[in-house]
C-alpha positions in Angstrom: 12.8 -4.3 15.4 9.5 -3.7 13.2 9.1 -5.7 9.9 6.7 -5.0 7.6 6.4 -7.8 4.6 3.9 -7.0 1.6 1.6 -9.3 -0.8 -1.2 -9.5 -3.0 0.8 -8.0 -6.2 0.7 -9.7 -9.4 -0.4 -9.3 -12.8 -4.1 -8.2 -13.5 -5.6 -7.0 -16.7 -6.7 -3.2 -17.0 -10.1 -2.6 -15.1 -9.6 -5.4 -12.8 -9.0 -5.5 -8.8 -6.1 -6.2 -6.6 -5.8 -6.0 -2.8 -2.7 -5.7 -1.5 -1.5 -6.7 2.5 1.2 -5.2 4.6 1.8 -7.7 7.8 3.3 -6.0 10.7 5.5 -7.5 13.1 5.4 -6.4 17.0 2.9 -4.7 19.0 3.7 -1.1 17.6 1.3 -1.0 14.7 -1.5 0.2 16.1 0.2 3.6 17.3 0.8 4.5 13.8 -0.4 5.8 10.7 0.8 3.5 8.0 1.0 4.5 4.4 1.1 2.8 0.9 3.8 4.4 -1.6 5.1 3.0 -5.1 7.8 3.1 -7.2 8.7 2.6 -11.4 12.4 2.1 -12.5 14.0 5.4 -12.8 11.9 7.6 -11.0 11.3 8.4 -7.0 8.8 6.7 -4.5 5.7 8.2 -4.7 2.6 8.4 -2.0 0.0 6.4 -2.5 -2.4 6.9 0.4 -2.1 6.8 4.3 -4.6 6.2 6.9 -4.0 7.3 10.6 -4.4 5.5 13.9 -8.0 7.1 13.9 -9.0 5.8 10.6 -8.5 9.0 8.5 -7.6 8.4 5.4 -5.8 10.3 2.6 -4.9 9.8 -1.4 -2.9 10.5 -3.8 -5.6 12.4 -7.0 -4.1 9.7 -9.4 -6.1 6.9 -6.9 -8.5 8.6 -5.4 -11.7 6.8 -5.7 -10.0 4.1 -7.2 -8.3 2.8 -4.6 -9.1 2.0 -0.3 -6.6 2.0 2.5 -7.8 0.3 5.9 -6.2 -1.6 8.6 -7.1 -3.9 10.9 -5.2 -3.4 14.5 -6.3 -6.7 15.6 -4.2 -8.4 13.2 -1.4 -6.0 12.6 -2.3 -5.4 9.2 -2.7 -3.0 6.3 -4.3 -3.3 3.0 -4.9 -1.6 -0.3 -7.7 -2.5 -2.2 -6.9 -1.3 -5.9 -9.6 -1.4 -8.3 -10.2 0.1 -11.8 -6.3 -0.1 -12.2 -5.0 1.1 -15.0 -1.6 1.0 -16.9 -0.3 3.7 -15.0 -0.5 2.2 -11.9 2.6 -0.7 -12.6 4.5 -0.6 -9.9 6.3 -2.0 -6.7 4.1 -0.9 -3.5 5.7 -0.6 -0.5 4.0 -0.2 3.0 5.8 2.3 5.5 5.6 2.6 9.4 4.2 6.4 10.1 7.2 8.9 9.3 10.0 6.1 10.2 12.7 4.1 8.2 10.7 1.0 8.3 9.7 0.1 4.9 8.6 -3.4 3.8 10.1 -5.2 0.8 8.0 -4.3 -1.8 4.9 -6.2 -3.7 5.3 -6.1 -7.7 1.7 -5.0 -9.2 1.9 -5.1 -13.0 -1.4 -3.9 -14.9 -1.7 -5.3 -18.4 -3.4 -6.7 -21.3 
């Protein structure tokens, strides 16, 4: 059983920086590519970025050189570090285990002034 548990959300102010953390349980992590995805009331999950078990990365256009996926194998752990957020980007995140059913909880990120 894998479980992945999100933090780092909060409220931030329009410009400013955020870096979220997935923690993964087991010893599975490293053979996966993990992914950041978010969600708004009344519409679907939506990809945020992923990064594979060889470090390549992809984004969504709406985050794309705003935001960094990495992960750190060592400590079973990914991270999105969000800056320049806007509006827009109010949301729950959720980290997911490659193409599987594990999702984690959900972090809250709410960007406003």
């Amino acid at each position: 059983q894998v479980q992945l548990v999100e933090s780092g959300g909060g409220l931030v102010q329009p410009g400013g920086s955020l870096r979220l953390s997935c923690a993964a349980s087991g010893n599975i992590f490293s053979r996966y590519t993990m992914g950041w995805y978010r969600q708004t009331p009344g519409k679907q999950r939506e990809f945020v970025a992923t990064i594979t078990t060889s470090d390549s990365t992809n984004y969504a256009d709406s985050v794309k050189g705003r935001f960094t996926i990495s992960r750190d194998n060592a400590k079973n752990t990914l991270y999105l570090q969000m800056n320049s957020l806007k509006p827009e980007d109010t949301a729950v995140y959720y980290c997911r285990l490659g193409a599987t059913g594990y999702w984690g909880q959900g972090t809250q990120v709410t960007v406003s002034s």
